[in-house]
matplotlib code that plots the C-alpha trace (Angstrom):
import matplotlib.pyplot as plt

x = [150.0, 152.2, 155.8, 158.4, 159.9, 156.9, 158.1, 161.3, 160.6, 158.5, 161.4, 164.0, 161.9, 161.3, 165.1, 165.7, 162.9, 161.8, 158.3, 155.5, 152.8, 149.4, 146.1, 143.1, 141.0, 142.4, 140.0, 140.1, 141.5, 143.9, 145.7, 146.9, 148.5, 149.8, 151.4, 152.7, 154.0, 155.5, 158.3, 159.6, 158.6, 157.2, 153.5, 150.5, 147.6, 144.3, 141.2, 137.9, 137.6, 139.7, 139.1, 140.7, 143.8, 144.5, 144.0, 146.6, 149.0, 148.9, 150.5, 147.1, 144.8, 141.5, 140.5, 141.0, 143.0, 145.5, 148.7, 148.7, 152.5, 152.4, 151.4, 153.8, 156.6, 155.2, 155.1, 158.7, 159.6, 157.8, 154.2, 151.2, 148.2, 146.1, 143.0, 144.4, 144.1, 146.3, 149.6, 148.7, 149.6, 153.2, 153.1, 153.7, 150.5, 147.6, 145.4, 141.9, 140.1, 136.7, 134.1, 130.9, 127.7, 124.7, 121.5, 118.1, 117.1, 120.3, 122.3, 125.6, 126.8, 129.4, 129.6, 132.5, 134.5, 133.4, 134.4, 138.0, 138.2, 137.3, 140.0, 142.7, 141.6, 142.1, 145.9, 146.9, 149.8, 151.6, 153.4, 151.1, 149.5, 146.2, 144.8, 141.3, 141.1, 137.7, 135.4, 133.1, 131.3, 133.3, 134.2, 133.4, 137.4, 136.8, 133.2, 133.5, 136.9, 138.2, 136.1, 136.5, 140.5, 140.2, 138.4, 141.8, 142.7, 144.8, 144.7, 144.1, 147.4, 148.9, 149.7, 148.8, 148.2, 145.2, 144.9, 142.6, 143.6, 141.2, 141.7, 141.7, 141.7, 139.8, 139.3, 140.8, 141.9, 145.8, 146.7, 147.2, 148.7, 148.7, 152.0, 150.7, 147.9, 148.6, 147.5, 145.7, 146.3, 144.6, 145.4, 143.3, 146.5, 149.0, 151.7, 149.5, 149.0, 153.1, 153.8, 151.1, 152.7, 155.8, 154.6, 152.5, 155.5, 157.4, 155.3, 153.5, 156.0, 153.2, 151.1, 148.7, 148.8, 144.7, 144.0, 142.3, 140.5, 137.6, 139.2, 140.7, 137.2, 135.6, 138.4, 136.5, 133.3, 133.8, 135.6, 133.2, 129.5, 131.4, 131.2, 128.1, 126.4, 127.3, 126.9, 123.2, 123.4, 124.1, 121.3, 119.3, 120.2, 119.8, 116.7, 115.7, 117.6, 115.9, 112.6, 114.2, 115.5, 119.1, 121.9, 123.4, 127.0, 127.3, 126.9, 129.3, 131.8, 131.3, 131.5, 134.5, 136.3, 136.2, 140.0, 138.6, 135.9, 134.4, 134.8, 133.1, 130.4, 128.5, 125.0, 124.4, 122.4, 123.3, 126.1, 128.0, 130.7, 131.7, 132.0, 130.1, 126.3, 127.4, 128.8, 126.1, 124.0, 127.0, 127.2, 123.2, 122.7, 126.1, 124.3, 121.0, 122.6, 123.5, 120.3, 120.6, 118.8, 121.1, 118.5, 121.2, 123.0, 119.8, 118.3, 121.2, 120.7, 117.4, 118.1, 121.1, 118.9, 116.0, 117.7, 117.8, 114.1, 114.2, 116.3, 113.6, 111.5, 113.7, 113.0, 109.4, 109.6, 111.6, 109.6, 106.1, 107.4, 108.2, 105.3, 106.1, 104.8, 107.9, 106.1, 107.3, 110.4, 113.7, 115.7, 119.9, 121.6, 125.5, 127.4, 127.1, 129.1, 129.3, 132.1, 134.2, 136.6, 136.1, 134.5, 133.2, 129.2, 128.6, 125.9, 125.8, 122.6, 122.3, 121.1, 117.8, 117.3, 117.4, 115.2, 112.6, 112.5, 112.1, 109.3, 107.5, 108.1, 110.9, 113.0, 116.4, 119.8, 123.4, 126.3, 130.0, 133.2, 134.3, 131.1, 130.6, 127.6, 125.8, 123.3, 120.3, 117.3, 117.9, 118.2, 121.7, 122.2, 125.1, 127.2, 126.5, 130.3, 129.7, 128.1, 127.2, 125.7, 123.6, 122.3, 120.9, 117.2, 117.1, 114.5, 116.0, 120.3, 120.7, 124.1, 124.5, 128.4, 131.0, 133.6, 136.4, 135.0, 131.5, 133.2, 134.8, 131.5, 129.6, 125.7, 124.6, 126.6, 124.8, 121.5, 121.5, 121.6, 118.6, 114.8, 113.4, 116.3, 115.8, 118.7, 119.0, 122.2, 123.4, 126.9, 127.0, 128.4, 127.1, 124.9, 121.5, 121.9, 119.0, 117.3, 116.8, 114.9, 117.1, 117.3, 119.9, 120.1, 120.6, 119.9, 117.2, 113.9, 114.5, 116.4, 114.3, 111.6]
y = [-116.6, -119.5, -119.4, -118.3, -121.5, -122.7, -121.2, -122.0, -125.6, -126.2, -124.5, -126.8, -130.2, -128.9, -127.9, -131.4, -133.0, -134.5, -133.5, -136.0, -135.3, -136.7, -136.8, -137.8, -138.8, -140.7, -139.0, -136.9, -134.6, -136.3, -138.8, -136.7, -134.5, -137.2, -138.4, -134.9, -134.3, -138.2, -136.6, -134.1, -136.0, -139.0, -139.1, -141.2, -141.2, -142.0, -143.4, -145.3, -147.2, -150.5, -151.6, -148.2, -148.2, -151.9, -150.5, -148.1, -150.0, -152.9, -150.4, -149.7, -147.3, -146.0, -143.1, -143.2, -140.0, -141.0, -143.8, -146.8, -146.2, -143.1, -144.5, -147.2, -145.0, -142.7, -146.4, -146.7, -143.3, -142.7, -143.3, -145.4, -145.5, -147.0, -146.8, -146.7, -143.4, -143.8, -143.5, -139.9, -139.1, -138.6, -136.0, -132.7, -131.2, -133.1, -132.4, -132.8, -133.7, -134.9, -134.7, -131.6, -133.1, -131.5, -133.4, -133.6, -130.1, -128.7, -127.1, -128.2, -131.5, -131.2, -134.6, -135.7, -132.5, -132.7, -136.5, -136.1, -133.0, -135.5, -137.6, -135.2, -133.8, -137.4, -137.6, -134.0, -132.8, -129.6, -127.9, -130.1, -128.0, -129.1, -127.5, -128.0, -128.4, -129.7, -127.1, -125.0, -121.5, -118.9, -119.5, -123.2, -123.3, -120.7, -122.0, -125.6, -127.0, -125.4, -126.0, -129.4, -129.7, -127.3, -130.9, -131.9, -129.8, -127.4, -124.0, -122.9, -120.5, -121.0, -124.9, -125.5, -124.4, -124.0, -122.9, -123.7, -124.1, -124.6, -127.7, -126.8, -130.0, -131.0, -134.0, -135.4, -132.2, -133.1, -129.3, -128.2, -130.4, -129.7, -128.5, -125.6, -124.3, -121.3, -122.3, -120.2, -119.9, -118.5, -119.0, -118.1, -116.3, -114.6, -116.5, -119.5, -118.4, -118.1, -121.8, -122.9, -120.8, -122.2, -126.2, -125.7, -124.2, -127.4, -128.4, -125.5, -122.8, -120.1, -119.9, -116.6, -115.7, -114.0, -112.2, -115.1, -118.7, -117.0, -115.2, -118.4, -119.8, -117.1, -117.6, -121.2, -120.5, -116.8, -119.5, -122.2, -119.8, -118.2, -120.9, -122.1, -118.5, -118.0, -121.8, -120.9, -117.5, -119.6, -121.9, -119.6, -118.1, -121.7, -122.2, -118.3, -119.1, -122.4, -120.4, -118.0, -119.6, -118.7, -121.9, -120.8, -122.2, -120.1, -117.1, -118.8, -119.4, -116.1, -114.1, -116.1, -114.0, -110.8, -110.6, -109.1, -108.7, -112.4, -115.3, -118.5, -120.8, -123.7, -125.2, -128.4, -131.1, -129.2, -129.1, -132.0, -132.8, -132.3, -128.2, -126.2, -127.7, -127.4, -124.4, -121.7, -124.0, -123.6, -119.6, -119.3, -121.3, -118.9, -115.8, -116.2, -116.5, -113.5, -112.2, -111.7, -113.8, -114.4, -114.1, -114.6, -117.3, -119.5, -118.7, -120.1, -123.2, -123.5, -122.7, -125.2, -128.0, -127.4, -128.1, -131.5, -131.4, -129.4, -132.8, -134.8, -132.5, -132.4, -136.3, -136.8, -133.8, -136.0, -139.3, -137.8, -136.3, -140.4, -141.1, -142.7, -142.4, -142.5, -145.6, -147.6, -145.9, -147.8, -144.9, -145.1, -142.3, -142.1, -140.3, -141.3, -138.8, -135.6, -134.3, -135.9, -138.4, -139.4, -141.5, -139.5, -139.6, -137.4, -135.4, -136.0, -134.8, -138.4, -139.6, -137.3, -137.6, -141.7, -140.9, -139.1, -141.4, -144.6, -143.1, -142.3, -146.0, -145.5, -149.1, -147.3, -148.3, -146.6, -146.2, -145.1, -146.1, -144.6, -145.8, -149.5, -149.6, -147.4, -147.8, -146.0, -145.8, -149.8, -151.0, -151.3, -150.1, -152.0, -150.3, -151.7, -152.8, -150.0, -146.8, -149.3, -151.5, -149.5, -148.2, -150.7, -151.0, -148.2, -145.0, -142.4, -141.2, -138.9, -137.4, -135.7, -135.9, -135.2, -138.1, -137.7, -141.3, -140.2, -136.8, -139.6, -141.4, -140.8, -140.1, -141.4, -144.4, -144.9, -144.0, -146.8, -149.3, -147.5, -148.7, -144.7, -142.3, -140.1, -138.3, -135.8, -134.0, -131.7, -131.1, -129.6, -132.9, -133.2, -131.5, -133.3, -135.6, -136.8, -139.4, -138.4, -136.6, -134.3, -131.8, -130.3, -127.9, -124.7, -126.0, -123.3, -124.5, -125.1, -128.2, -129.1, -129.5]
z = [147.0, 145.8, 147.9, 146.1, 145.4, 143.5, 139.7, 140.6, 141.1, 137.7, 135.8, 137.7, 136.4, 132.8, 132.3, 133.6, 131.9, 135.0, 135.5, 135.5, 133.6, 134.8, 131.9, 133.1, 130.3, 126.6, 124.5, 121.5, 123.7, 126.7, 124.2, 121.5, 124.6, 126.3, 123.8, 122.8, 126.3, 126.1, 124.4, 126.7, 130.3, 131.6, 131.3, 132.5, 131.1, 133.3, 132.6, 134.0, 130.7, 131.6, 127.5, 126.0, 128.5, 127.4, 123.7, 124.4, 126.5, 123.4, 121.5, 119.2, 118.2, 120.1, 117.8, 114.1, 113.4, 116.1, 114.3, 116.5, 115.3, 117.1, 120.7, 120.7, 119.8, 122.9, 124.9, 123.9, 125.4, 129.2, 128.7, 130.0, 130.5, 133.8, 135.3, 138.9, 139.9, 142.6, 139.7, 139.5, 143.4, 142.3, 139.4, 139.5, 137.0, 136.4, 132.9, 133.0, 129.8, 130.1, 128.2, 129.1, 128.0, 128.7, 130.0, 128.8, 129.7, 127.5, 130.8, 131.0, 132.6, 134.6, 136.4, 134.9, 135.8, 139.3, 139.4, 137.5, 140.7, 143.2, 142.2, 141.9, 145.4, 146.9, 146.0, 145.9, 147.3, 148.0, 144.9, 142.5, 139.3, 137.9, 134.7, 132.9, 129.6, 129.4, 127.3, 129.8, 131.0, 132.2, 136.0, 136.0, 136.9, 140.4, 141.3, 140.7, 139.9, 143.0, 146.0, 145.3, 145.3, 148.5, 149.7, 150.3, 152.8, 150.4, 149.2, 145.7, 144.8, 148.3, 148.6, 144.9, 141.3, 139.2, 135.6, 132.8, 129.1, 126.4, 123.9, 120.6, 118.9, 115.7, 115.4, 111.6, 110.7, 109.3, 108.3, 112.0, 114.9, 118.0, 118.2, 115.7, 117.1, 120.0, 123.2, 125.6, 129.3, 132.2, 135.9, 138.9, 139.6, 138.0, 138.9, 137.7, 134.4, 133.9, 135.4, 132.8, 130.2, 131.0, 131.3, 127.6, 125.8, 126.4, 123.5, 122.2, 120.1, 120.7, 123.9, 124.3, 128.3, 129.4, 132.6, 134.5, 133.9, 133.2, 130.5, 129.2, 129.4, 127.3, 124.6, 123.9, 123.9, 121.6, 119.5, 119.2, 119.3, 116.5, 114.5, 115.4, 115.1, 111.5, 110.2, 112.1, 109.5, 106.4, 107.0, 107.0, 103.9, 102.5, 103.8, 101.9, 98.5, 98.3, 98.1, 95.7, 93.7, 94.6, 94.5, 98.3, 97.2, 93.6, 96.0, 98.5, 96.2, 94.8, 97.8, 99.0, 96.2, 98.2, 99.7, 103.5, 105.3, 104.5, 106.0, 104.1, 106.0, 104.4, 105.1, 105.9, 107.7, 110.9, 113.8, 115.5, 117.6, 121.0, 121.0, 118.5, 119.0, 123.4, 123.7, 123.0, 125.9, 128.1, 127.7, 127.1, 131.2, 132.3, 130.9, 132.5, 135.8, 135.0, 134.1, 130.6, 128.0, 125.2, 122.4, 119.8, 121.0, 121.3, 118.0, 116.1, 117.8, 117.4, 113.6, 113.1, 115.5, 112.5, 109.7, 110.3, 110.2, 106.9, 105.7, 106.4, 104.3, 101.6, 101.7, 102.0, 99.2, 96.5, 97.9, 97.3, 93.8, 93.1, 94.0, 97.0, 101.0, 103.4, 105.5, 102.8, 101.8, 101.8, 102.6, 102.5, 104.8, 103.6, 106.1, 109.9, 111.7, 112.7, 109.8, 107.6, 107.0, 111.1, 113.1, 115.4, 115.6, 118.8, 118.1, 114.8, 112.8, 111.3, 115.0, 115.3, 111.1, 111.4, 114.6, 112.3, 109.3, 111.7, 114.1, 110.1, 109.0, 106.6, 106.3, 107.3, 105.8, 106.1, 105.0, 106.7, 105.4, 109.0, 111.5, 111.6, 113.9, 115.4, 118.4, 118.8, 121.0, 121.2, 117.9, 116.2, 112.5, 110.8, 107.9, 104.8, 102.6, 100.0, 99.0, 96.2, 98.1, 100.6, 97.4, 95.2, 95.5, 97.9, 97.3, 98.2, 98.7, 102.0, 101.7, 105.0, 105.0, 102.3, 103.0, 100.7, 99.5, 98.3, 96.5, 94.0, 93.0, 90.6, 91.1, 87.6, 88.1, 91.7, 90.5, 88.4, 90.8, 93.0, 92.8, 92.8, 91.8, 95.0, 95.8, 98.6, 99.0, 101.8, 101.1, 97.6, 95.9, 93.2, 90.6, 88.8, 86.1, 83.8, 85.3, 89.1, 91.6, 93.3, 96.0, 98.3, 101.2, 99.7, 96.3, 94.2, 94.0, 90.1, 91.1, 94.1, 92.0]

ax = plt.figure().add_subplot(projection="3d")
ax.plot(x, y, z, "-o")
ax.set_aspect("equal")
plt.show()
């Protein structure tokens, strides 16, 4: 167990506001804590990306939803950013927050956890804390994150503490900070979990103490196969209206009317982002170690991963109604990343549905007030200035995102300005106007023609 003057010492250099704070990684994650923790203690913020720590340091901006305003007032307070890990060796807890791919088979990546553990375990020191944030299976913290600090010599809960913490940030999302969401805690000890309890509520008013890490660890994936499961359900019932005849957002809205039991869920293009299209292959790889096959938690993947193949039906539908083949299709994709109003494009749906149309012979074009370029399987595609412009003489309008920006336009007005009036809409935003071919995901077959 920790000696007894471990708790005692974290409490000492918060009620002094004295303790160093150490994040490695300045993502979408590490930067908004940083700069969080900035104003209670001095912080440093780590990275292996020499051009987004001189970003920082110069006082501007790496990620959209983030006020360059904001990091130089945290600059002017006890923050910076390096990419010599060696100004970690003297702070008292270290936050990892790096990204968890997965590879090409879909089982998670965890090389960049192992290296931010390597790093840690080359400067740590007795009565340091170090906490993973960085989304993952249950017991990645025990079985991985562990071993390696024990590299130094040290023992986990004796000479130092280990928790993990799950981030909850979404990215562009302006109704909740960080300071307003609950954080969860869970320590491969007891007294672990409290001196992360105790180092969060520094900044967090309401922090939610589980059993263990692996508890903690559970808490994000419940959270995010949640999500994906019943986005994967609505789909589905999309993908079933359509042939019905049934518009899937009527019965949405309708439904949403119900006071309890109902939470609403939208179709779309499918998933994105750096949680909810991961997660479910995270627990699905945990589970079979386990020797269960997690039937459910791979179907809705496999159902959200098919809808962008269902957009790319949608368009050769509306093309070949136009009388026109795909191979010589000018086709204009609005909405690059993964949700709106952000920049964000990992695992966007637009990546494997610009993938389809090229490898078919579609001329490509796109449009994101948010993406300027985006590379792909060697060739860069360039944002056009305007929805307008992308548009005119295009043959055929892919919606796949409902920026706040394409929710003002007006489809007749945009129409207008197309060679064939295709118009393919996955976000419910907007409804046919004379004139136009149109279809949308979850739209009845009355409008998809």
């Amino acid at each position: 167990m920790l000696g007894t003057g471990f708790s005692e010492r974290f409490r000492e250099l918060i009620r002094k506001g004295e303790l160093r704070v150490g994040i490695i990684g300045l993502g979408y994650v590490g930067l908004p804590l940083a700069i969080s923790f900035s104003g209670k203690f001095p912080v440093i913020g780590y990275d292996t990306s020499r051009e987004k720590v001189d970003t920082v340091n110069r006082g501007e901006t790496p990620l959209l939803y983030i006020d360059a305003g904001t990091i130089r007032d945290a600059l002017g307070r006890s923050f910076s950013a390096t990419i010599d890990h060696e100004s970690l060796r003297d702070c008292d807890v270290i936050i990892i927050c790096v990204p968890t791919p997965l590879n090409i088979e879909k089982e998670p990546d965890l090389s960049y956890i192992k290296s931010a553990c390597g790093v840690v375990a080359e400067i740590l020191r007795p009565y340091m804390f170090v906490i993973l944030e960085s989304t993952t299976y249950p017991g990645t913290t025990r079985e991985i994150v562990v071993p390696i600090l024990e590299e130094s010599g040290l023992k986990a809960g004796e000479d130092f503490g280990v928790a993990y913490s799950p981030e909850r940030i979404d990215p562009g999302n302006t109704k909740y900070r960080l300071d307003e969401i609950p954080k969860v805690v869970g320590g491969i000890t007891s007294e672990c979990t409290h001196i992360a309890a105790s180092i969060y509520g520094t900044i967090i008013p309401e922090i939610i103490e589980v059993r263990d890490s692996d508890a903690a660890e559970a808490t994000k994936m419940l959270e995010n196969i949640f999500r994906n499961v019943n986005i994967a359900l609505v789909n589905e019932l999309a993908l079933i209206f359509e042939q019905m005849g049934v518009d899937t957002w009527e019965a949405i809205q309708a439904a949403s009317s119900k006071p309890y039991g109902y939470m609403p869920f939208f179709p779309g293009p499918g998933v994105g982002g750096h949680c909810i299209p991961l997660d479910p292959y995270y627990m699905a790889y945990r589970a079979k170690r386990c020797g269960f096959i997690p039937r459910f938690i791979e179907t809705s993947g496999e159902i959200n991963n098919f809808m962008r193949i269902h957009v790319v039906n949608l368009i050769e539908k509306g093309l070949h109604e136009a009388g026109m083949p795909v191979e010589r299709a000018r086709i204009t994709l609005l909405g690059l990343s993964y949700k709106k109003n952000i920049d964000d494009i990992r695992e966007s749906p637009s990546l494997k549905i610009i993938d389809y149309l090229v490898s078919l012979g579609a001329e490509v074009r796109v449009y994101d007030p948010f993406v300027k370029v985006l590379s792909l399987g060697g060739r860069e595609f360039h944002s056009m200035n305007s929805v307008e412009a992308a548009l005119t003489d295009s043959d055929c309008a892919v919606f796949l995102v409902d920026h706040d920006e394409f929710r003002e336009k007006r489809i007749g007005g945009l129409v207008k300005l197309m060679r064939t009036p295709v118009v393919i809409d996955c976000k419910n935003l907007f409804e046919k106007t004379p004139g136009m071919i149109y279809l949308g995901v979850g739209k009845p077959r009355s409008l998809n023609g």
